[in-house]
N, C-alpha and C positions, 0 to 999 in steps of 0.2 A: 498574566498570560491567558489568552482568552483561548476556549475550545474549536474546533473544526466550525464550529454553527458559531464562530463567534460573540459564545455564551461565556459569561464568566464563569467557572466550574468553581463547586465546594469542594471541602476535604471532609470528609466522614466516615466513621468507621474503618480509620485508617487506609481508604484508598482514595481516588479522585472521581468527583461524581459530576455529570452534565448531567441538566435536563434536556428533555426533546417538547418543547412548549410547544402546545396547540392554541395556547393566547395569544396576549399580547407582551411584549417582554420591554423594560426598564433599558430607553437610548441611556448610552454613556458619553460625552462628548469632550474632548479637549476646550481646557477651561479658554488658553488663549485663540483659538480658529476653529472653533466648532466642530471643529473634523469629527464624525463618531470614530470610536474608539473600541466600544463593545457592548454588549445585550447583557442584562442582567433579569432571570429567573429561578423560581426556588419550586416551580411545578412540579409537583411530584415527589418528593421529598420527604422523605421519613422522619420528621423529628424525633419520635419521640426511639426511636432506635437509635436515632444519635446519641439521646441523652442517655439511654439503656447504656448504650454499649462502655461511655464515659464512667459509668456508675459501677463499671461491673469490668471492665477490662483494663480501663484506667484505672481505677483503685485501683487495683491488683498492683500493676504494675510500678504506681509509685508505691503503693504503700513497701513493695521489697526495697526500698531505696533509704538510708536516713538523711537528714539532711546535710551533711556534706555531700555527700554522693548527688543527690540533687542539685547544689548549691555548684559544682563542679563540673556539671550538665549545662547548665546557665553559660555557664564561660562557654564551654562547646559552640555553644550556642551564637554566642557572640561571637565568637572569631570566625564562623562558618558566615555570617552574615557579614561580618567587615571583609568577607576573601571577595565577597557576591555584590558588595553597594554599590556599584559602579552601577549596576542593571535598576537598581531601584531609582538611584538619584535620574536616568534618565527617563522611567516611567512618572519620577518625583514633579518634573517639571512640564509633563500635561496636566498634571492638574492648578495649575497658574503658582506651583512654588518657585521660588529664586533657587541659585547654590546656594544661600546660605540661611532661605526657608527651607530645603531641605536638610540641612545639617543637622537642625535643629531635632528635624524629625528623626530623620535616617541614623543617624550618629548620638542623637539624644536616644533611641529607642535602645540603642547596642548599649551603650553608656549606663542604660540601667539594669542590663543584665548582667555586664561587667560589677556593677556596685552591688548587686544583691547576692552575687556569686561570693563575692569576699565580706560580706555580711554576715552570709548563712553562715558561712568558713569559722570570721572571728568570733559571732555573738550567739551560735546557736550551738550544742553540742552533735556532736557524732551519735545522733540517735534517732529516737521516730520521736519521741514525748519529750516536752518542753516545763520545764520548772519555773513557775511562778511564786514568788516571794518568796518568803523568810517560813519557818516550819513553827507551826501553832501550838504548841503545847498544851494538850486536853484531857491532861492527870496529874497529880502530883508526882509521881513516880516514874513517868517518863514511858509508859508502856503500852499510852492511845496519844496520839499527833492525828497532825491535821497539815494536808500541803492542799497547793493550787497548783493543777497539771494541766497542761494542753497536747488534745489531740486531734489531728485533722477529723475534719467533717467528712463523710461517706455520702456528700452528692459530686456537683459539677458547677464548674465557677462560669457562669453564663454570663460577657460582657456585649455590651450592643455600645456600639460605637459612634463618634460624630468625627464628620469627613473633615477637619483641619487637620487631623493627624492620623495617618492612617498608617505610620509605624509606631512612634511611640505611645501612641493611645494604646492598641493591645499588648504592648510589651510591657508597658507601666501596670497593666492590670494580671497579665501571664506571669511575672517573674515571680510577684510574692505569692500567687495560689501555688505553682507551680516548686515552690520553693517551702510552702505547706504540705505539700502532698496531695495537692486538689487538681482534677483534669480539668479543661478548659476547650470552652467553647466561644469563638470568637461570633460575632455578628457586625461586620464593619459595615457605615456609612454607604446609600449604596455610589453616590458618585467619587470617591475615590478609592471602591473596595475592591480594584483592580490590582491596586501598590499592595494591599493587605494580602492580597492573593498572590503575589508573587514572594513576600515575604514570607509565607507560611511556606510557599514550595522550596523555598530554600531549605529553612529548615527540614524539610520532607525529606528532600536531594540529600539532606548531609546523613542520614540513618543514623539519629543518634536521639530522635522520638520515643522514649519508651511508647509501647502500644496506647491507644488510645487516651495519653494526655493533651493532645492536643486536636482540637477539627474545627472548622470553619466553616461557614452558612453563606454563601455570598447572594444577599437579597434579603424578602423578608423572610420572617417568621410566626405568621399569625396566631399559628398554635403554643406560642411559648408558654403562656400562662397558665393552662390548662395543663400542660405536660410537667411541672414544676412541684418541686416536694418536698418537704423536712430534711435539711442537711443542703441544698443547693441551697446557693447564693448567686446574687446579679450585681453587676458593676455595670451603671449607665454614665454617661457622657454625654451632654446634649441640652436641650433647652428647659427650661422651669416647668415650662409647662406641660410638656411631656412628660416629663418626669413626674410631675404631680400624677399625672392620667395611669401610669404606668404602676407606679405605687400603690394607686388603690385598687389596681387588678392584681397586688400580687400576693400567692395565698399565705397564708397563715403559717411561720415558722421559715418563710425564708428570707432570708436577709437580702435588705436591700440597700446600697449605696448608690447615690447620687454626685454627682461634681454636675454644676450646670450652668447656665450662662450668669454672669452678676456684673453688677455697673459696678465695677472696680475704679476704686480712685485715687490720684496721686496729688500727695499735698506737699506745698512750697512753703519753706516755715517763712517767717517773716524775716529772720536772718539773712535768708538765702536771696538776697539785691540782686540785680546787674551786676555782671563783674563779679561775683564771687564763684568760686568754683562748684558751691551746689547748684547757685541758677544754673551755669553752665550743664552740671551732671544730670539737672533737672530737666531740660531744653533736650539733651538728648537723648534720656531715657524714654522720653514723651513722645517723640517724631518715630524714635524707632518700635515702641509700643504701637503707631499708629500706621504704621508701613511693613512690619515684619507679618508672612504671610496676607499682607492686606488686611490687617487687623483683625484677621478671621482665627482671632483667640480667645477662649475666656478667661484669661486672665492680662489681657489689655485692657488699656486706662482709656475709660470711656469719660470720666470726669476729671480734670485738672482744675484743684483746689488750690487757688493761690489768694496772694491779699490782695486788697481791692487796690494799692499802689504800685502792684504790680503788674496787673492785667495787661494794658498797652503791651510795657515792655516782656511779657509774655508769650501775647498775641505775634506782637512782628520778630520774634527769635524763632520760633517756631516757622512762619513765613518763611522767611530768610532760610532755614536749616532744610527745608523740605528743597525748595527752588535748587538748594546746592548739592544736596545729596539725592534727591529721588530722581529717579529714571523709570516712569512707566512702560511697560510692554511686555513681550513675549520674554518669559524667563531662558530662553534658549539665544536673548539675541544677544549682541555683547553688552556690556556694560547698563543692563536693566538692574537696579536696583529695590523695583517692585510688581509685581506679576500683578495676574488680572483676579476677580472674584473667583468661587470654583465651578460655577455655573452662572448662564442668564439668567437663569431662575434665582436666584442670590443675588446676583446685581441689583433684578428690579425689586427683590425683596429689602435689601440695605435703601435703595432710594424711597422708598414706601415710610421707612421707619426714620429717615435723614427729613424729611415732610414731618413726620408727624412729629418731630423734635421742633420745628418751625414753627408748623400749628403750635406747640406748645408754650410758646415764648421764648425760644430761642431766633438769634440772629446767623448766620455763616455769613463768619469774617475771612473765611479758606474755604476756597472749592468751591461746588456749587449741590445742586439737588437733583441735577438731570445729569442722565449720563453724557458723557464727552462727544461731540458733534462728531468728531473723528479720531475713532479708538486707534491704540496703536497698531492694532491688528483685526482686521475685520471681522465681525461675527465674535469676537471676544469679548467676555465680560469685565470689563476694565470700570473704573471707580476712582480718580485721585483723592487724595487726602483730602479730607471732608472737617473743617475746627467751627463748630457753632459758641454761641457766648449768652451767656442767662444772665440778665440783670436781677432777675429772682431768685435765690438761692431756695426757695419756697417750690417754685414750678415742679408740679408733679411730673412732668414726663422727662427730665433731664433725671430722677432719678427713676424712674421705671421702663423708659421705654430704651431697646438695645439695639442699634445699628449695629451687626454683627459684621463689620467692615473695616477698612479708614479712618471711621470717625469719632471725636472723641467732642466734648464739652467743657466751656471753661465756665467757673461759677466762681466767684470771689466771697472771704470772711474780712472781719477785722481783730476776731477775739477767736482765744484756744477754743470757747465752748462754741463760738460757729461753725469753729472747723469742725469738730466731732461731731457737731450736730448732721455738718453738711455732711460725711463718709458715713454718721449710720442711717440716715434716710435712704443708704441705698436698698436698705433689708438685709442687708447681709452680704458679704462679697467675700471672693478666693484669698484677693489682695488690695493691700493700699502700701504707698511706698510712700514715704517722706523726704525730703532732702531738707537737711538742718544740719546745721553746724553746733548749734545752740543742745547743750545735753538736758537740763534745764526743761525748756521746751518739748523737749523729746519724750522726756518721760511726761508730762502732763498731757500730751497727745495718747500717748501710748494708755493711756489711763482710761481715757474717753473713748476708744475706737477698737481697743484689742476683742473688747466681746461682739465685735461688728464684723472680724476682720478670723479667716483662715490662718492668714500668715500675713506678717507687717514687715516692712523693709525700711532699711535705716541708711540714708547714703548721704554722703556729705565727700568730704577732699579726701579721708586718710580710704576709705574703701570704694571710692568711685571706680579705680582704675581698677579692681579685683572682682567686684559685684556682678554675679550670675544676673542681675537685672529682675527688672518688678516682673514680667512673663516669664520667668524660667522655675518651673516645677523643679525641684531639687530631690532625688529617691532618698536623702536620708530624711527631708524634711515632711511635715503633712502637706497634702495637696488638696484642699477641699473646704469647707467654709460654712457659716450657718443660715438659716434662713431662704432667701433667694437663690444661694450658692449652693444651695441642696442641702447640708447639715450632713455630707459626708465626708470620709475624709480615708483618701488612698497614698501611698508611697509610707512617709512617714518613717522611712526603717524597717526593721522588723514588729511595729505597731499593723502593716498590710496584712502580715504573713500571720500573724495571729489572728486576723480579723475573718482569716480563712479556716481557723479551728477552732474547737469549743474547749472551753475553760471551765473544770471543773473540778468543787473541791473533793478531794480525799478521805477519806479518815479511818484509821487502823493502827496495827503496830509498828515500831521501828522494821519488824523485817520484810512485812509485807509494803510497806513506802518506799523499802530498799529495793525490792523486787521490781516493782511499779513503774518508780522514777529511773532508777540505775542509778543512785545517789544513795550512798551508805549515811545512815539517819542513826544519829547514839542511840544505843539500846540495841541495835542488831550484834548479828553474831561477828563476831570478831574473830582471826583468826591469828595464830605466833605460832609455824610450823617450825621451827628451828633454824630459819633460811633470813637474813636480813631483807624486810621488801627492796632495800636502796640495790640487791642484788639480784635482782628480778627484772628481765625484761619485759615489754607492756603482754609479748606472748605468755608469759608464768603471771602475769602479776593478776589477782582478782579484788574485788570489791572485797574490805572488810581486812585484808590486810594490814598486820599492825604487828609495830616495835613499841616493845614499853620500856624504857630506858632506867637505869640506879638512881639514885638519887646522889645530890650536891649539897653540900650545907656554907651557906651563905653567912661571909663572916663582916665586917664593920670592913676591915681591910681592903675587903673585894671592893665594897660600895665607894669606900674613898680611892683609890686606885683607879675606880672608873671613872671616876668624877672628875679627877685632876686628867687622865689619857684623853678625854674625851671635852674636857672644856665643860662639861654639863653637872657643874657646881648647886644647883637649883636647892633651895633651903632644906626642900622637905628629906633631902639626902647630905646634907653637909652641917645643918644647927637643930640641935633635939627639941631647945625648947620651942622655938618657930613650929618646928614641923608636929611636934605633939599639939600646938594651938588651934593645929588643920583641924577640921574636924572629919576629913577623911584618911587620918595615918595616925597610929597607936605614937608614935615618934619618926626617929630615922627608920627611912627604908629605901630599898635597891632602890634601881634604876627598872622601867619596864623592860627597856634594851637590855639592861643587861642581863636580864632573866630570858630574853628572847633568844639573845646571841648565847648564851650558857644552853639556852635547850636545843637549838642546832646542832650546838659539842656533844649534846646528851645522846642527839637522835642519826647522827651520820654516821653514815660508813665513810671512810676516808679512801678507800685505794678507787682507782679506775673501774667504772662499770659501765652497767647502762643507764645510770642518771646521769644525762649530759651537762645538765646545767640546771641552778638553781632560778627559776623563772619570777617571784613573786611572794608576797603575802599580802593578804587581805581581809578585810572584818576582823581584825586586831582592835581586843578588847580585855581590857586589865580588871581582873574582877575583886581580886582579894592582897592587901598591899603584904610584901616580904619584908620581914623584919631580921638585925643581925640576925642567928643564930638560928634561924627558920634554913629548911632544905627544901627543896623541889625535885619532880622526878617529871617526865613527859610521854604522854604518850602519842604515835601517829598512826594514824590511820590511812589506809585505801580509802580515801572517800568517792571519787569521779574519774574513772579513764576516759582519755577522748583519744583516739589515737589522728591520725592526720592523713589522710585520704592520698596527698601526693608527697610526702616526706617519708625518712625512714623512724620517724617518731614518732613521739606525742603527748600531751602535755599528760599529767596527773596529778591530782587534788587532796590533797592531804587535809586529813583532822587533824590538825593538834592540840591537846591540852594541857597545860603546865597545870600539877597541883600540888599542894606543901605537904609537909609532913603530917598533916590531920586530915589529911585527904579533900581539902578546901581547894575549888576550883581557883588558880591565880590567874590564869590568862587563858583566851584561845581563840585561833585564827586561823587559817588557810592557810598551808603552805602550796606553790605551783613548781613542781618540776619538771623538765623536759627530758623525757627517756625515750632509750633506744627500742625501738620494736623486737631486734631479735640480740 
């Protein structure tokens, strides 16, 4: 939505800001008719108050949040944007996207605020700090440990953008900071950071912004680098080469991730003939890599690696699939199935690079090198599908040089190591996808190309019809790659959301890691008020809480009773001389079930409370074997409440430890149960 001077306005310091430029200001024009659109300037412009105010009001205000509570925000979030896409998808489509280039965007962008929202939810606690690994043990005695914590970084998550995607590029980089507890400053592409501008007002619209986590810069930012400081991090998007330039301006201690353009390739295993259904899955993934958005992806297949017997029958499936499915023009008009570039400065930029793929030793067997005598819309920047062909597998510009367009290259092997050779000549890339039927094959590709490769895709007949496809970034998967591909890597799961905080180790005693973490660590205080915890709602219930139970004495009886109830006859519990041969059992002994399911009887309360339900166990490990005549007693502990942001529950994490009559530790594991809050 552009201002009164038909300037694109920022958001900063949580209000909406125009310049009044006395220069010259950045035409915006509609990709298919030229039409301007809007003026973009950053005249005037306070950055470094922007990033103050991020540093210093944002913090604040996520850090009051723990991550559910953020994580819970995110959905907000999402659904205020899915009430409002109707307004994006029609600003979606000046910039030469289709319906179903913008879905991608508009609906992929929500999509991963929705996924990160029930991420935070499952895989992160109800808290501000984050526990990493397993606890160190660094005394004999048990009364110095060692953990790995993570906690947000105290700058501002600084993302600068590139115009293919101007919804889910900053939402893919806003949801895991945002989901850290890091504010966020967006910097979008400037020819379509008009859509970015309207999707931040949304969010604006919906008042559900904690104070300055979020502001937007629409235009440039010359002073970024200079304003920048220990604890801020940047998320770029956008070409190798910038990003190279970008990198070595940026100072000391702040983090830098890249995603950037790479000759991503897709390989045809030799299995995959005419007529089988990977050629098939193959032929389509390939046209639609080279037509969705107008190929204006990095993570579309600029090279199509097949065998040298099948090239022909490649080349004209490919033909044939384009002629039947593409429809060039104006994505408003009916039935276009491919928009135009996102500027004529792109257009002639993609024919510039479709030339120097020529010069290089390539042929175009599809399309041509000059734009279309008569576009389907005047003054559009239009480009049809563009398929050159390298008799050289060798040609250095099929693998460096990027029409960031249509177009794609076909290059033929005859051997597994040609193939690998040919995908990692590209330097490095996002993706490469395979279609093979052959498993065989599969993994000896997979062998040669995985340290080339971000992410590898595996398609053949049983997952064609289900595959998110070689261009689809996935939020649980990483999205990023090494070498040419920039050596970063975003989405990933909650692998993003940490990459937003610092990790760092601990070391102290049980109570003060108990403090710390909010994870009760053996050796802290424990506490047996007279009150059963299983009788405590998560309001009464605290860390450190604990039943220590009588003990049981274990007789031959028990163990053969369980053995014949239970079918689990196994020697070391049914024949003495076997089981004394072990050289891990003195003779017969229990069952670990059965010592499991005995310390449940040890450790419950049986009438109705507010332990709803038994939810789990885990890290179940048997340490010392029960023999007849041997007893066990148990104890549990409050180890972790998490309570549940929108339920009237919440889970809680139990120590338990079975130990025998000489006080020798037998077992211990997690218990998870679900209690009531009040």
């Amino acid at each position: 939505m552009t201002s009164a001077t038909g300037i694109v306005p920022s958001y900063l310091q949580d209000a909406w800001w125009t310049p009044e430029p006395t220069g010259d200001t950045t035409v915006i024009r509609d990709a298919s008719t030229g039409e301007e659109i809007a003026r973009v300037s950053t005249e005037g412009l306070d950055l470094a108050a922007a990033l103050e105010h991020a540093r210093t009001v944002g913090q604040t205000s996520l850090g009051e949040l723990t991550f559910h509570q953020r994580a819970l925000l995110l959905k907000q979030f999402a659904l205020a944007l899915t009430e409002r896409k109707d307004e994006l998808y029609a600003l979606s489509a000046r910039t030469g996207a289709t319906r179903a280039d913008s879905w991608v965007d508009i609906d992929g962008g929500i999509g991963v605020l929705f996924a990160y929202s029930g991420k935070g939810r499952r895989e992160l606690p109800n808290a501000q700090v984050y526990v990493d690994g397993p606890v160190e043990p660094l005394s004999k005695d048990g009364s110095f440990l060692g953990r790995h914590v993570y906690t947000r970084l105290p700058g501002v998550a600084v993302q600068i953008n590139a115009f293919n995607f101007p919804v889910w590029g900053p939402l893919e980089k806003f949801a895991p900071a945002f989901l850290a507890g890091m504010p966020s400053l967006i910097k979008p592409a400037t020819p379509t950071g008009y859509l970015t501008e309207a999707m931040v007002r949304i969010l604006v619209d919906s008042g559900l912004l904690p104070a300055g986590s979020l502001q937007l810069v629409s235009g440039s930012v010359p002073t970024l680098f200079t304003e920048l400081r220990l604890g801020d991090v940047i998320g770029f998007t956008g070409s190798a080469s910038t990003a190279a330039s970008l990198h070595s301006r940026t100072p000391s201690g702040v983090r830098f991730t890249a995603e950037t353009d790479s000759i991503n390739a897709s390989l045809l295993g030799p299995d995959a003939v005419a007529g089988t259904p990977e050629f098939d899955a193959y032929i389509r993934q390939l046209v639609v890599e080279m037509t969705s958005k107008a190929g204006q992806k990095c993570t579309a297949i600029r090279r199509a690696v097949v065998p040298t017997a099948q090239a022909d029958a490649v080349i004209d499936a490919v033909r044939a699939r384009i002629d039947e499915k593409t429809v060039l023009g104006d994505p408003r008009d009916e039935g276009v199935t491919m928009g135009p570039l996102v500027s004529l400065e792109q257009r002639d930029e993609v024919l510039r690079q479709v030339q120097a793929l020529v010069d290089g030793g390539g042929r175009i067997v599809i399309g041509s090198s000059e734009a279309p005598a008569e576009a389907p819309a005047r003054d559009g920047a239009f480009v049809p599908p563009v398929m050159l062909r390298f008799d050289d597998a060798h040609a250095d510009a099929v693998h460096t040089v990027e029409a960031f367009g249509p177009v794609s290259s076909l290059i033929t092997y005859d051997t597994v190591a040609q193939a690998s050779d040919i995908v990692a000549r590209g330097g490095g890339s996002l993706v490469t996808s395979v279609a093979t039927h052959d498993a065989e094959f599969a993994a000896r590709i997979m062998a040669g190309i995985a340290a080339s490769n971000g992410r590898v895709l595996f398609l053949d007949r049983d997952d064609a019809r289900s595959s998110t496809g070689h261009g689809s970034p996935m939020p649980g998967l990483v999205h990023g790659g090494p070498g040419r591909a920039g050596g970063g890597e975003e989405l990933g799961g909650i692998r993003a959301v940490l990459h937003h905080m610092q990790r760092t180790a601990v070391q102290g005693s049980p109570e003060m890691l108990t403090a710390i973490t909010g994870v009760w660590h053996a050796g802290a205080a424990a506490r047996e008020d007279g009150v059963h915890p299983f009788r405590k709602p998560l309001a009464q219930l605290r860390i450190g809480d604990r039943v220590a139970s009588a003990s049981r004495e274990v007789t031959l009886e028990d163990i053969e009773t369980f053995a014949h109830f239970t079918g689990d006859t196994f020697y070391a519990h049914m024949d003495e001389e076997a089981a004394a041969a072990n050289p891990f059992f003195p003779g017969r002994v229990a069952h670990g079930y059965l010592l499991v399911s005995w310390a449940a009887g040890l450790f419950v309360d049986p009438d109705p409370g507010p332990v709803l339900a038994n939810y789990g166990l885990e890290d179940l490990r048997f340490v010392t074997p029960v023999s007849p005549g041997d007893s066990i007693r148990v104890e549990l502990t409050a180890k972790q409440i998490t309570p549940r942001e929108t339920d009237e529950y919440g889970e809680v994490r139990w120590d338990a430890v079975i130990r025998n009559q000489d006080d020798e530790t037998v077992a211990t594991y997690d218990v998870l149960t679900l209690v009531a809050k009040e």
